[in-house]
N, C-alpha and C positions, 0 to 999 in steps of 0.2 A: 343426751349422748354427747360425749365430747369431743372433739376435734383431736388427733392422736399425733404427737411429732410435730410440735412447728417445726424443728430444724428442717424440714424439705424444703421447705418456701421461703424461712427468711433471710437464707442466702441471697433469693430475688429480691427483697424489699426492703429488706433492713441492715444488709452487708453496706447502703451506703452511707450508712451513718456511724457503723463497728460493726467486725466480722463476731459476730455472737454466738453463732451457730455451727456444725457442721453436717451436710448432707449427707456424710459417708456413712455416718453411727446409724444410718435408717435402714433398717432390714424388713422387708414387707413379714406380717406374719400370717397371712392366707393370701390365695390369688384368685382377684377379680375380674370380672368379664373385661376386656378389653372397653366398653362402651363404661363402661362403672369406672375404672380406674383413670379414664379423662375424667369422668365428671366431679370425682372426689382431688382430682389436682386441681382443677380448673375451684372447686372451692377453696380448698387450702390455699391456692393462690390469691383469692380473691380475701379471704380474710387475714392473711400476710399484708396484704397493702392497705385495708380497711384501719389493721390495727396500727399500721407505720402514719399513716394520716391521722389517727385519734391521738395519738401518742403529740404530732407535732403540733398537733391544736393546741393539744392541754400545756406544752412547752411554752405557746405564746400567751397561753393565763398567770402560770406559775412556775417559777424553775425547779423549785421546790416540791414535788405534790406529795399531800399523804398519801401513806400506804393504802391508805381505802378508795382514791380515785383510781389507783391504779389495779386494785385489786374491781372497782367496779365496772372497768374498761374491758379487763380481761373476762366477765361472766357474761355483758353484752357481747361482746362482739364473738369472741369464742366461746364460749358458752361452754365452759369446762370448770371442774370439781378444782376451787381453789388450792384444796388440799391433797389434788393428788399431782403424782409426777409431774405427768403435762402443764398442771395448773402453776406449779413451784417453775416452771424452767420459763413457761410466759412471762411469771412475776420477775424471772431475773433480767430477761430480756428486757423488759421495758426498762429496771434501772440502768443497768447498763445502756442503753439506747440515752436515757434521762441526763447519764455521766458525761457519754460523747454532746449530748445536743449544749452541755451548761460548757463544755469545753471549747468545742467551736464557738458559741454564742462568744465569749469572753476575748478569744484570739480575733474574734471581729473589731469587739470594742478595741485592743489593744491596737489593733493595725487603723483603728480612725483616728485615735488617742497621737499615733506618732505621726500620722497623715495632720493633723492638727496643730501638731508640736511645729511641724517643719513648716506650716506655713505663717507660721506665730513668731519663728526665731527668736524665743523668748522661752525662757524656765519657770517664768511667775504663773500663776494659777489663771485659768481663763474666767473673765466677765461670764455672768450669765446670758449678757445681750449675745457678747460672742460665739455661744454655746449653741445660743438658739438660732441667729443666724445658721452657723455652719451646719447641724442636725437639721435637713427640712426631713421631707417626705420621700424624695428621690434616695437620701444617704438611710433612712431607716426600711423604706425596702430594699435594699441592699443589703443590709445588714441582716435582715430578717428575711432573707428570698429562702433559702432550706424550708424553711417552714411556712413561710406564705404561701407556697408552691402545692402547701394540703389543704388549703383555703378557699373559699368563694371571696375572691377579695371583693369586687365590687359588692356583697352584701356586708363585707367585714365596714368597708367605708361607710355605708346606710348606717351602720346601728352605732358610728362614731367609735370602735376601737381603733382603726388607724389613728386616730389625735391622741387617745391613751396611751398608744404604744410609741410614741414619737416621746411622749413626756418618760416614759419607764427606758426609752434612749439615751436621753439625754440625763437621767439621773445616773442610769448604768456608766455612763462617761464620765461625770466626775466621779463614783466612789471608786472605779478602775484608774483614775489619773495618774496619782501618786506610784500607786503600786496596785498589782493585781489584789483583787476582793473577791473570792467566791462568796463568801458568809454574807460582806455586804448587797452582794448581786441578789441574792438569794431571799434577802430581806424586803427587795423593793417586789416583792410579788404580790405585797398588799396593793402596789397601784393598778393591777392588771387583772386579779385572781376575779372578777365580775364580771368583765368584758365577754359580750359573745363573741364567736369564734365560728362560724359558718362553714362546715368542712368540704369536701370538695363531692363527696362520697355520698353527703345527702341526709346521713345520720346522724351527724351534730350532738352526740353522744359526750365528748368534750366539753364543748359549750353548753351542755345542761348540767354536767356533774354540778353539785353541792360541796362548795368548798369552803 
């Protein structure tokens, strides 16, 4: 049975990443007991937020994902007919969610990129030592807190992707240097796309996809 109308819910859960949706196009088409109709929001809600935290897991593997992670995110968690309505409007929501998360990730690097510049007073290309000094652990949660935030971090730390994604930082820093790089960003997802990813929710649904 599928889950009918994200638009109710992910005004709650996913407006703060792009307003994707609108609550007002929802028109109930039968009316349910007052006890029934908590309990089917209190789901929707609950799978609104389930799907906004798989979505930022699979953000910190790959910026990139195929259409079949995303397409297999949407059959766990909602468990709805890929091909029908419902199915097509989740499938939009996540790129678009996908487009804002590769947008902010980039306006991060750019704002450490010139936080960098200025402390360099210098136009020449930074040393790797440089690089790696200035990127620890503190500047790549920072950079990555949106989405760390759907995370069990301290298992993410256990299973060693914080040190991958510190390196998929600092590589994202130099190909953003020069000039902004989506395609380049885009390309470093081979350093990450293996990494588990612990989600906060329990079902790690992300972190198992096959990519």
């Amino acid at each position: 049975m599928c889950v009918a109308e994200p638009q109710q819910h992910t005004g709650l859960y996913l407006s703060m990443q792009t307003p994707v949706a609108n609550s007002s196009s929802f028109v109930p088409c039968v009316s349910a007991p007052p006890q029934l109709q908590q309990e089917q929001a209190q789901d929707k809600t609950k799978i609104g937020r389930d799907f906004l935290e798989e979505l930022k897991c699979l953000f910190l593997r790959v910026r990139d994902p195929p259409k079949s992670a995303l397409e297999e995110l949407v059959r766990k968690i909602v468990k709805c007919d890929l091909n029908s309505a419902d199915g097509i409007e989740w499938l939009r929501l996540a790129n678009r969610n996908f487009g804002d998360f590769r947008n902010k990730f980039i306006d991060g690097i750019e704002r450490l990129i010139n936080s960098f510049k200025e402390r360099l007073e210098s136009d020449r290309l930074p040393q790797k030592e440089e690089i790696s000094a200035f990127i620890d652990d503190t500047v790549v949660m920072n950079v990555l807190q949106r989405w760390l935030n759907a995370t069990k971090i301290d298992e993410l730390r256990s299973k060693n992707s914080l040190n991958i994604l510190r390196q998929f930082i600092r590589k994202a820093f130099v190909v953003n240097y020069v000039s902004r790089d989506t395609d380049a960003t885009k390309a470093l997802d081979i350093l990450t796309q293996k990494i588990a990813v612990p989600s906060r929710n329990g079902n790690n649904f992300a972190s198992n996809l096959k990519i």
